[in-house]
Phi, psi and omega in degrees: 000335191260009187292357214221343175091012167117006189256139163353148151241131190285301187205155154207148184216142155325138175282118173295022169209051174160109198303322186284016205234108184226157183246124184239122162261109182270187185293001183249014174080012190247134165307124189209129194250124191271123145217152201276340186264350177275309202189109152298316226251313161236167177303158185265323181222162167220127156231139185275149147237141187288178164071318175199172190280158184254107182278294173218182166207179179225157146254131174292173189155151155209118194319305196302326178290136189262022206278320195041056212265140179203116184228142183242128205249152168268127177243135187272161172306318213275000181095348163320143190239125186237127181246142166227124179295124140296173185266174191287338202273016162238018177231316162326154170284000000 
């Protein structure tokens, strides 16, 4: 229930290439990375991002490849479009 501090979630989405695995975006721009076989009960990482606001995001990926390139792309207020790689161990199959 405290994971987001009390802030709103904007969007969440599944990792196309690791089933246990989800990304929460809230009303404060901060990211926050799930994954259920390490801790059910909070996220495993928070990354803020600065500078603006984040309206929403997606994630890239391609399931059938074990390569375990995953990306998340941010769309800013200001209409800027942001790609960021996750690291691999949230990402491998």
């Amino acid at each position: 229930n405290d994971s987001t501090n009390g802030q709103p979630v904007i969007a969440l989405q599944w990792a196309l290439t690791r089933p246990a695995v989800f990304f929460v975006l809230d009303a404060s721009s901060n990211i926050y990375i799930w994954d259920l076989l390490e801790n059910d009960l909070l996220p495993v990482a928070k990354q803020t991002i600065p500078s603006e606001n984040v309206v929403t995001m997606a994630l890239l990926g391609e399931p059938e490849k074990t390569n375990g390139l995953l990306g998340i792309v941010l769309a800013k207020e200001s209409g800027q479009i942001d790609i960021q790689y996750v690291k691999k161990k949230w990402a491998l199959p």
